[in-house]
TORVEX-508541 format. One line per 2 residues: number of its first residue (from 1); their letters; for each residue x, y, z of N, C-alpha, C, O. Coordinates in nm, 3 decimals, always signed. Example, Ala and Ser with C-alpha at 12.3 -4.5 7.8 and 13.67 -1.06 7.14 Angstrom:
2
1 = AS = +1.319 -0.569 +0.780 +1.230 -0.450 +0.780 +1.320 -0.330 +0.780 +1.424 -0.332 +0.846  +1.285 -0.225 +0.708 +1.367 -0.106 +0.714 +1.290 +0.003 +0.787 +1.341 +0.114 +0.804
//
This chain:
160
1 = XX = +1.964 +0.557 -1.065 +1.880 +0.548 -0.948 +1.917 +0.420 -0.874 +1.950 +0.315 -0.927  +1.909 +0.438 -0.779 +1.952 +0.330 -0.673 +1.862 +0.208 -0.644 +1.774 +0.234 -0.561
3 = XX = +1.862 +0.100 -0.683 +1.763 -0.037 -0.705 +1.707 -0.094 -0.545 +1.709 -0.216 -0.530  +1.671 -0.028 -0.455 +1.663 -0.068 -0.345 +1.528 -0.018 -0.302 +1.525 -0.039 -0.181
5 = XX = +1.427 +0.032 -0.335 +1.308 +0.087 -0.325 +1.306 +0.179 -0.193 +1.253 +0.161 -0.084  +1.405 +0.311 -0.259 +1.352 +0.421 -0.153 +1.510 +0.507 -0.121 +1.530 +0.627 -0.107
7 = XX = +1.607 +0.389 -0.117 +1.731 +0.380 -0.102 +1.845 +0.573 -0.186 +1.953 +0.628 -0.167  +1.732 +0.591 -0.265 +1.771 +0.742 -0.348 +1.795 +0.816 -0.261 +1.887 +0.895 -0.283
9 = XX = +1.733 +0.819 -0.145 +1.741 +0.906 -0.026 +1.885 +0.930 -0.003 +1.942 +1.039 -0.010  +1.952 +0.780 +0.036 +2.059 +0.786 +0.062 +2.166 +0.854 +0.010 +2.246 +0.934 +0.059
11 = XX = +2.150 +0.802 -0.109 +2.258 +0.885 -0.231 +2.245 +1.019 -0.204 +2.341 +1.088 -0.168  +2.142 +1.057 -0.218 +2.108 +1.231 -0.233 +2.207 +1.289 -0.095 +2.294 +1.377 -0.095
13 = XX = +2.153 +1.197 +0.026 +2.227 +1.258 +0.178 +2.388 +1.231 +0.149 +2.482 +1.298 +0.192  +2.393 +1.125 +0.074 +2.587 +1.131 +0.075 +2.670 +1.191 -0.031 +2.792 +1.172 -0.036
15 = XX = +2.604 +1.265 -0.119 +2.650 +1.294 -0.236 +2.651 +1.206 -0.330 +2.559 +1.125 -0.343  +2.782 +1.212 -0.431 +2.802 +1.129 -0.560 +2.842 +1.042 -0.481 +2.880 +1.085 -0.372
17 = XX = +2.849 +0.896 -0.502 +2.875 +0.779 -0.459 +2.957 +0.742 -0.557 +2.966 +0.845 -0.623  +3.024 +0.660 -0.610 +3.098 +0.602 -0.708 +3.038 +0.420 -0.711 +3.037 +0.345 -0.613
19 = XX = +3.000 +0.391 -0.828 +2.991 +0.248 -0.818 +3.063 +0.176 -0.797 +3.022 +0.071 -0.748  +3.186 +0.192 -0.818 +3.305 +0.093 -0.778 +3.342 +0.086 -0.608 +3.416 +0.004 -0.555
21 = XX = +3.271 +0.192 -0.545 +3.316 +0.193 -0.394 +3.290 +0.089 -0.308 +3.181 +0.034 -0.316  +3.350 +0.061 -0.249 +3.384 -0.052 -0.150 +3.355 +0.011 -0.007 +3.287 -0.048 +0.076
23 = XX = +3.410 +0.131 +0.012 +3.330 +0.149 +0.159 +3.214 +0.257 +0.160 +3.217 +0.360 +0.228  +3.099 +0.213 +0.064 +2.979 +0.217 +0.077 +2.898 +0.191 +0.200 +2.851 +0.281 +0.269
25 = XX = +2.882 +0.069 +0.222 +2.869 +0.006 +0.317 +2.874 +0.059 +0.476 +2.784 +0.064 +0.560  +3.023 +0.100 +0.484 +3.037 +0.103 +0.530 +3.015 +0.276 +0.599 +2.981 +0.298 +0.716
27 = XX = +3.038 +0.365 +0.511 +2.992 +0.486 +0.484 +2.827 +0.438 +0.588 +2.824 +0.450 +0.711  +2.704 +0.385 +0.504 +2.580 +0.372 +0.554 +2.593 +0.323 +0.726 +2.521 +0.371 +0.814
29 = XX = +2.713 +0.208 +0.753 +2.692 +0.174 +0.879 +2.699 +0.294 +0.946 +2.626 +0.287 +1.046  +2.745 +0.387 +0.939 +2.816 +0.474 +1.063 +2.749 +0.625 +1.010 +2.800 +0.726 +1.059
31 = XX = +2.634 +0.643 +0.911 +2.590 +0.794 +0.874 +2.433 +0.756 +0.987 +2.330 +0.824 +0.991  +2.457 +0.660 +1.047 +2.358 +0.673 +1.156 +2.156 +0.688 +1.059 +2.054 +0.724 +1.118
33 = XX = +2.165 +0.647 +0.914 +2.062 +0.640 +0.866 +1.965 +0.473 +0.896 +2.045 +0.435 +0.981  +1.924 +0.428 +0.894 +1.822 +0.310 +0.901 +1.878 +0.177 +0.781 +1.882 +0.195 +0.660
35 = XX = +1.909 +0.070 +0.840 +1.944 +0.006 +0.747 +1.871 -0.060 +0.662 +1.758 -0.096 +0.695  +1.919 -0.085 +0.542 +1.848 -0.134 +0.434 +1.812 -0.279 +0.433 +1.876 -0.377 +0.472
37 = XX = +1.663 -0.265 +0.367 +1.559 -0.401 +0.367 +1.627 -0.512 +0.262 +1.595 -0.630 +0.251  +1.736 -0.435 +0.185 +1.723 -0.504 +0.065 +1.899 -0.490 -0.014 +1.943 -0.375 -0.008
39 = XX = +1.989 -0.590 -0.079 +2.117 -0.546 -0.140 +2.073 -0.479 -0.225 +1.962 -0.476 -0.278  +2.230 -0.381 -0.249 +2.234 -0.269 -0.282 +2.287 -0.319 -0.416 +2.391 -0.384 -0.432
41 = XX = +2.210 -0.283 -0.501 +2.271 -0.300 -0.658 +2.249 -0.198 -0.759 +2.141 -0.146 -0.788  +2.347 -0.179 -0.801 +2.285 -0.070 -0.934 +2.197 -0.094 -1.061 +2.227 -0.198 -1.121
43 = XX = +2.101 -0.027 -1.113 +2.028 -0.063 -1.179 +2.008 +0.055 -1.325 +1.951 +0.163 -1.312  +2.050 +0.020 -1.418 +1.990 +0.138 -1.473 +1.840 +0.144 -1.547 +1.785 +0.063 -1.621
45 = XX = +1.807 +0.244 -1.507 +1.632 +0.250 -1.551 +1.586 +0.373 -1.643 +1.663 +0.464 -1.672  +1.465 +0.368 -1.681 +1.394 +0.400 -1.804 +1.311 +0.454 -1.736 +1.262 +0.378 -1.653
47 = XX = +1.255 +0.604 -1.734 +1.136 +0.692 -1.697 +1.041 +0.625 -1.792 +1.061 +0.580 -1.906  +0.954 +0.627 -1.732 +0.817 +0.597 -1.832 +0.692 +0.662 -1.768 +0.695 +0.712 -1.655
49 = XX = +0.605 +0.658 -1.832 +0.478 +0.790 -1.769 +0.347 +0.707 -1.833 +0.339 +0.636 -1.933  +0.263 +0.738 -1.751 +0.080 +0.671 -1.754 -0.025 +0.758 -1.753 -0.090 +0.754 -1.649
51 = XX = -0.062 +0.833 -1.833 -0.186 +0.864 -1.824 -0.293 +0.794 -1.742 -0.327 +0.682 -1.779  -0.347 +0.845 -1.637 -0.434 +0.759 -1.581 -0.571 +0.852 -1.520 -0.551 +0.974 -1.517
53 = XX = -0.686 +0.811 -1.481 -0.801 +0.832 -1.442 -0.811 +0.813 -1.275 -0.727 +0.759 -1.204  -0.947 +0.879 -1.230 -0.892 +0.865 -1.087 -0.923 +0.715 -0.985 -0.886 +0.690 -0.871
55 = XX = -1.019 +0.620 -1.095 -1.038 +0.486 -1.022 -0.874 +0.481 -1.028 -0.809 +0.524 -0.933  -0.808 +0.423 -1.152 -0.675 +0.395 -1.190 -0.608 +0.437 -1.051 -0.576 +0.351 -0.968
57 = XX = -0.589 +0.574 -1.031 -0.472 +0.642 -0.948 -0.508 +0.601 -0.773 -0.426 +0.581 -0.683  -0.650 +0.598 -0.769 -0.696 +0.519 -0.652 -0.666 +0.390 -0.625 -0.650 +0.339 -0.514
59 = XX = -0.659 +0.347 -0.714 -0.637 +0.154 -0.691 -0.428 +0.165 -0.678 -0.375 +0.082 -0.604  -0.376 +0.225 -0.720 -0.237 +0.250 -0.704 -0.184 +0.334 -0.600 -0.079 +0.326 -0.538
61 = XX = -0.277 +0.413 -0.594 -0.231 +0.487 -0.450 -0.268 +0.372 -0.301 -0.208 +0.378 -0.194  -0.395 +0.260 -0.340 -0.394 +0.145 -0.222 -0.253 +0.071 -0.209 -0.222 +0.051 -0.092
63 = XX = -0.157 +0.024 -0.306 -0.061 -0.026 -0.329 +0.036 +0.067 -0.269 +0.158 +0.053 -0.284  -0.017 +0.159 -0.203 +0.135 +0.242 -0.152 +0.202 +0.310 -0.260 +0.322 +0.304 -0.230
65 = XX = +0.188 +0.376 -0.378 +0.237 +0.397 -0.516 +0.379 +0.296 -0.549 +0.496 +0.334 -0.547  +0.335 +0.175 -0.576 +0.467 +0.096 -0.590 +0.401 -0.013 -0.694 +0.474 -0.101 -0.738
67 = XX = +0.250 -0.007 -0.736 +0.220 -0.060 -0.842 +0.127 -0.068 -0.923 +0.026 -0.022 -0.870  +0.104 -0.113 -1.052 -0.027 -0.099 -1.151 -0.177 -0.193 -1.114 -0.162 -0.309 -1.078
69 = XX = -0.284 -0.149 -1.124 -0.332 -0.284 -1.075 -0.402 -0.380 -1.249 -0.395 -0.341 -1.366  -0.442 -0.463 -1.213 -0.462 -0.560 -1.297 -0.526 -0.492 -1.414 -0.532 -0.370 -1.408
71 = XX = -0.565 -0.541 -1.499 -0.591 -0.503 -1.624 -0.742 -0.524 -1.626 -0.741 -0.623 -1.553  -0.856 -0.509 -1.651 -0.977 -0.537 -1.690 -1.009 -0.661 -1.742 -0.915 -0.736 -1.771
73 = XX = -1.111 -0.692 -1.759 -1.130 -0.802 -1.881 -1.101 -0.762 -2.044 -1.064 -0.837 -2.134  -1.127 -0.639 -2.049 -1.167 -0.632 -2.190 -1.004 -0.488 -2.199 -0.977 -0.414 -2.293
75 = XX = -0.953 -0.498 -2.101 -0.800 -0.444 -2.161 -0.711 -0.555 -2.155 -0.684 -0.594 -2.041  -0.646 -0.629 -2.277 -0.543 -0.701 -2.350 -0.443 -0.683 -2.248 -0.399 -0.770 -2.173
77 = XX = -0.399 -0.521 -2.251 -0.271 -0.499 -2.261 -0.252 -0.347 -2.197 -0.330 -0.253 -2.208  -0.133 -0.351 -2.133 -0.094 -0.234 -1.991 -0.016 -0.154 -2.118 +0.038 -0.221 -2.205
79 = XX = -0.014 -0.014 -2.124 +0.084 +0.080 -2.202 +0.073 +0.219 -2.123 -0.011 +0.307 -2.105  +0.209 +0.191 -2.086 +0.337 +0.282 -2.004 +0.362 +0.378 -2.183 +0.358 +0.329 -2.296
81 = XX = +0.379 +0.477 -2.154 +0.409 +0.561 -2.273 +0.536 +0.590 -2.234 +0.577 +0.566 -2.120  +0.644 +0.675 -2.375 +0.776 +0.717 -2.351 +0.808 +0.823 -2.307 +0.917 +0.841 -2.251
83 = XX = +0.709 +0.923 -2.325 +0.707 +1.094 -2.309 +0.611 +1.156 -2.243 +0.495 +1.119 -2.262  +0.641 +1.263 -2.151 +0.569 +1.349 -2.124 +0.394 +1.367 -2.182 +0.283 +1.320 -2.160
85 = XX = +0.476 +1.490 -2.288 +0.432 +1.506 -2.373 +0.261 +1.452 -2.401 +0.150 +1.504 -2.388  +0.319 +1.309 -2.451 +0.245 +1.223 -2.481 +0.147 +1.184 -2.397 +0.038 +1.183 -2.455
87 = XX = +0.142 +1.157 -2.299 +0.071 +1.136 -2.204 +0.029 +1.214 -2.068 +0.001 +1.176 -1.955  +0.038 +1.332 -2.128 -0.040 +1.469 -2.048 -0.127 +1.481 -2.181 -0.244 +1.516 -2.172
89 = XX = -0.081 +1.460 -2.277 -0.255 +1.457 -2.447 -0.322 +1.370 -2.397 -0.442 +1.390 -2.419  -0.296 +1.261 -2.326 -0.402 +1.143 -2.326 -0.504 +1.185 -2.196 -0.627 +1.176 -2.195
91 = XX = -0.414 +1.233 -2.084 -0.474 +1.263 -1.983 -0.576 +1.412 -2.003 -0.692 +1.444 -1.975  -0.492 +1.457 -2.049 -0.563 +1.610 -2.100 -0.697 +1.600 -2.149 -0.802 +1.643 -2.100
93 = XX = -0.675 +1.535 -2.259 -0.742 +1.576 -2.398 -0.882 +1.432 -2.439 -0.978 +1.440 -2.515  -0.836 +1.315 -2.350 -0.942 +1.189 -2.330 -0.990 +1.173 -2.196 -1.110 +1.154 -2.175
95 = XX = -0.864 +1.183 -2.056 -0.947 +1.123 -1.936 -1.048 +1.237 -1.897 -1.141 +1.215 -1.820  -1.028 +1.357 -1.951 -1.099 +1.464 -1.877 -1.249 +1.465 -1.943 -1.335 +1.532 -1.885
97 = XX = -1.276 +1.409 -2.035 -1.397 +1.401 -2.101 -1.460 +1.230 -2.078 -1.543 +1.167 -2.144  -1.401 +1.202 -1.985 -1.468 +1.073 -1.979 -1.468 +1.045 -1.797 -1.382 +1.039 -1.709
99 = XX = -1.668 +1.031 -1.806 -1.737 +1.041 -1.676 -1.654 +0.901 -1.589 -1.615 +0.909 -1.472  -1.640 +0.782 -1.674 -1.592 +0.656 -1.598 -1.455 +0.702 -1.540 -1.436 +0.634 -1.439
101 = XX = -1.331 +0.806 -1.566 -1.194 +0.866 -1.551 -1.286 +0.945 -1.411 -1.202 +0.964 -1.323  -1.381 +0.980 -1.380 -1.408 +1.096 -1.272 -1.376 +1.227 -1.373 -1.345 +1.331 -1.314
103 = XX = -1.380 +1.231 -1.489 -1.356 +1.339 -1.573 -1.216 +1.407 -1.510 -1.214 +1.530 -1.508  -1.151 +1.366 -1.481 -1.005 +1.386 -1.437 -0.900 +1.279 -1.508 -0.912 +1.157 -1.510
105 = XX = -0.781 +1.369 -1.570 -0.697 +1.290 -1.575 -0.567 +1.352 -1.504 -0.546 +1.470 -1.477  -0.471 +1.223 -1.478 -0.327 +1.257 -1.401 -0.229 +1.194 -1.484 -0.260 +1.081 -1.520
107 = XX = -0.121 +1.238 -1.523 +0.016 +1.217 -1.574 +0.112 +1.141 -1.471 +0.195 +1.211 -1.413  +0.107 +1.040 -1.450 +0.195 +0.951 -1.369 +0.381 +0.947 -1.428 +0.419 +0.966 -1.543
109 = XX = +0.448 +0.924 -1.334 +0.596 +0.860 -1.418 +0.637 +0.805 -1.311 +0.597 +0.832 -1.198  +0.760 +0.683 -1.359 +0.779 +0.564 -1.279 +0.928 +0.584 -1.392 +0.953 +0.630 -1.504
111 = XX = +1.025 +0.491 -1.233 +1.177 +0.431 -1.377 +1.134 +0.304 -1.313 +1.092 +0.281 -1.200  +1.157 +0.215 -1.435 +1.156 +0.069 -1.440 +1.284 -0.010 -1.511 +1.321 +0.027 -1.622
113 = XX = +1.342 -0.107 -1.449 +1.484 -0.162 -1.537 +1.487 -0.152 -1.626 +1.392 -0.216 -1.672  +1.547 -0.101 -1.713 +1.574 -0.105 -1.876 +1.594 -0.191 -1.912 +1.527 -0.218 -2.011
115 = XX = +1.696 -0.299 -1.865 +1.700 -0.443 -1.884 +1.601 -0.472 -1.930 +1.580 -0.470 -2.051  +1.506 -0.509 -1.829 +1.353 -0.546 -1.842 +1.280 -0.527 -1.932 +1.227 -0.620 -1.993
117 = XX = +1.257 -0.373 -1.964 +1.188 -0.317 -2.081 +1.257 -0.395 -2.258 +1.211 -0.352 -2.364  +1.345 -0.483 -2.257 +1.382 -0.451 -2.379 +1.340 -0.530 -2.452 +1.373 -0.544 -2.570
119 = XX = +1.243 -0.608 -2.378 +1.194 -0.727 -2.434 +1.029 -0.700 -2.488 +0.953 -0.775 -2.549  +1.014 -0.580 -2.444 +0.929 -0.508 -2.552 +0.890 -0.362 -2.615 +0.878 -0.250 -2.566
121 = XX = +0.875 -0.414 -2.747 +0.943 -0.297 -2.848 +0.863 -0.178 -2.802 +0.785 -0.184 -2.707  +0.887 -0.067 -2.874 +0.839 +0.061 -2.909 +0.737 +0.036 -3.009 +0.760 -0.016 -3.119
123 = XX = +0.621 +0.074 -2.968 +0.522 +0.064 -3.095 +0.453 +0.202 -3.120 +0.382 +0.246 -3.029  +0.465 +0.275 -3.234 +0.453 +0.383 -3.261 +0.311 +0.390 -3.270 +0.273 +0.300 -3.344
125 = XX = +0.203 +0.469 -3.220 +0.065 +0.447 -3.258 -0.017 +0.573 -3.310 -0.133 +0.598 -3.280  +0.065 +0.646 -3.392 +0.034 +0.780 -3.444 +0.077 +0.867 -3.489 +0.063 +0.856 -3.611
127 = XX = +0.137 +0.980 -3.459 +0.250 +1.056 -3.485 +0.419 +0.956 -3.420 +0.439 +0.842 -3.376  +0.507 +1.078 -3.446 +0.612 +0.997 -3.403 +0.616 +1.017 -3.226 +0.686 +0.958 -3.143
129 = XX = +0.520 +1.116 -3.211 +0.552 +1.164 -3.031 +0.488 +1.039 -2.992 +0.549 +1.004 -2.891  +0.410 +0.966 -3.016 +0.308 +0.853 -2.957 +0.354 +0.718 -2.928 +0.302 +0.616 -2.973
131 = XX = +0.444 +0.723 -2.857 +0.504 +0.598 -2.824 +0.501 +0.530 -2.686 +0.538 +0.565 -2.575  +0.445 +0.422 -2.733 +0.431 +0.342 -2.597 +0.489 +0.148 -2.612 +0.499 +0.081 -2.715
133 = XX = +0.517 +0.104 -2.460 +0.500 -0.040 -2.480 +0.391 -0.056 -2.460 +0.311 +0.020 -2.404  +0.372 -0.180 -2.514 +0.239 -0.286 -2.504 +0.313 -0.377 -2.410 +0.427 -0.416 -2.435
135 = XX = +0.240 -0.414 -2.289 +0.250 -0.517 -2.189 +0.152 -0.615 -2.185 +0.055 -0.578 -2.118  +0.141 -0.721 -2.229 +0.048 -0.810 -2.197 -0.007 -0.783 -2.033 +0.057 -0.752 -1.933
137 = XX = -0.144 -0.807 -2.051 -0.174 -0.822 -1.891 -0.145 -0.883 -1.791 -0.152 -0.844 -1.674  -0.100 -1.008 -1.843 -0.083 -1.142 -1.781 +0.069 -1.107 -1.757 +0.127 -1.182 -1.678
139 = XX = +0.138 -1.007 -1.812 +0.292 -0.987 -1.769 +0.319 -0.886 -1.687 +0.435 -0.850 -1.666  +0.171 -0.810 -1.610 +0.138 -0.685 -1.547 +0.167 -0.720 -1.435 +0.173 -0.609 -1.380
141 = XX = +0.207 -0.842 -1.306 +0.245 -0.849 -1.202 +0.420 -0.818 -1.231 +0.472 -0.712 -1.196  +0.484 -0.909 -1.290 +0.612 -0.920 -1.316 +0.644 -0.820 -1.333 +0.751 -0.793 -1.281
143 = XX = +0.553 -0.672 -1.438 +0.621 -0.534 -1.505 +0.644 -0.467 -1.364 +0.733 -0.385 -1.342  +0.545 -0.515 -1.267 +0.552 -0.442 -1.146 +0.649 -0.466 -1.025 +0.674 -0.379 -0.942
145 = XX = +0.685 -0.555 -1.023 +0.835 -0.625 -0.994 +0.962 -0.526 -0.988 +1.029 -0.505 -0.886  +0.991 -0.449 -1.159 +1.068 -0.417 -1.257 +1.071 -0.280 -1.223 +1.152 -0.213 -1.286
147 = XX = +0.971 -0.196 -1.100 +0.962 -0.074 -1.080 +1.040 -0.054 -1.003 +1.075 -0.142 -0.923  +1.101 +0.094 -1.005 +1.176 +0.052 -0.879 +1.136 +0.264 -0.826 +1.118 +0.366 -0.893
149 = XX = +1.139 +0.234 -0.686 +1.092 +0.338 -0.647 +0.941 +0.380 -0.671 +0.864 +0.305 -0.731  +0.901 +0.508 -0.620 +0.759 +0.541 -0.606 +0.659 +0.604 -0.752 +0.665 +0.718 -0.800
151 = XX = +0.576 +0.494 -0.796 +0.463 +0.553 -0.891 +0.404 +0.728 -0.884 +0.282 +0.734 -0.864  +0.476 +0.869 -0.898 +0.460 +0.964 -0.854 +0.402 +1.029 -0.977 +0.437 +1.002 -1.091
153 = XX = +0.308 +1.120 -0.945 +0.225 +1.240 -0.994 +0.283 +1.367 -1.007 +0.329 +1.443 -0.922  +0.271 +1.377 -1.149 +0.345 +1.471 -1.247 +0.272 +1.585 -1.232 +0.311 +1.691 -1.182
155 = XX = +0.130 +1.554 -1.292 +0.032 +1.648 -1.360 -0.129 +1.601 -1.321 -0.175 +1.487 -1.324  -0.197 +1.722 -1.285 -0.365 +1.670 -1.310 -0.422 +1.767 -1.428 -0.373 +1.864 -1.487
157 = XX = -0.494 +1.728 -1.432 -0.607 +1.806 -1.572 -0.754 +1.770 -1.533 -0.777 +1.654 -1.499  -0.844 +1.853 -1.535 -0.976 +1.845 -1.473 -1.041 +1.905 -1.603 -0.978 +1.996 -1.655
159 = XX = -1.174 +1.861 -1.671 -1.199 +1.869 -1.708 -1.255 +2.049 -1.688 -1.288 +2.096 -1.579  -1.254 +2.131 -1.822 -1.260 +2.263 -1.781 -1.403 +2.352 -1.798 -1.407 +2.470 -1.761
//
């Protein structure tokens, strides 16, 4: 994915690009598209997915879907899960039974630098499908930094 927040567009309109290309650039000057806010660097990134509630998806959809918002008092710690899977159970099977969620839950996914991510582990919290990072809160501006492209909606689940 292309590290430029939005910049995917481009790729998609020019085909395969090659990283080594040199008249990139120049390709963009003259395809008559809008020039970019930001250098063009490659990035490789990590899908990750959020179970979330609809205050949650409200306070992120104010951000333009481009970020998490702060953590509570009494939540430690931000956890981005690894799978699907995993976090359509959480949304499914917890936000939909809980009145503070709007008894709705949504399956979010985001890629974020992998770089970034590696500095915190995989912590297994159940079966082996249950995997998430733990983000300190206090490291929840910076994780948001590390996103690249739009916080988008997978899945809803309404309580039935």
């Amino acid at each position: 994915m292309w590290n430029n927040n939005g910049a995917g567009a481009y790729a998609d309109f020019l085909g395969p690009i090659s990283v080594e290309s040199k008249s990139l650039k120049a390709t963009l000057a003259t395809s008559g598209l809008p020039k970019l806010r930001h250098n063009w660097k490659m990035s490789a990134t990590t899908t990750l997915w959020r179970p979330v509630g609809q205050p949650e998806l409200d306070l992120i959809e104010a951000s333009g879907w481009s970020a998490f918002p702060p953590r509570l008092d009494w939540q430690p710690i931000f956890y981005p899960v690894l799978n699907e899977a995993y976090a359509t159970r959480i949304a499914s099977e917890w936000n939909t039974k809980d009145a503070e969620n709007g008894n709705v839950g949504y399956v979010l996914h985001f890629e974020v630098e992998t770089e970034f991510l590696a500095k915190y582990p995989v912590q297994i919290v159940g079966d082996a499908q249950c995997q998430e990072l733990w983000v300190p809160a206090e490291e929840l501006d910076e994780f948001n930094k590390h996103i690249i492209g739009p916080i988008e909606v997978a899945s809803e689940w309404r309580d039935s």
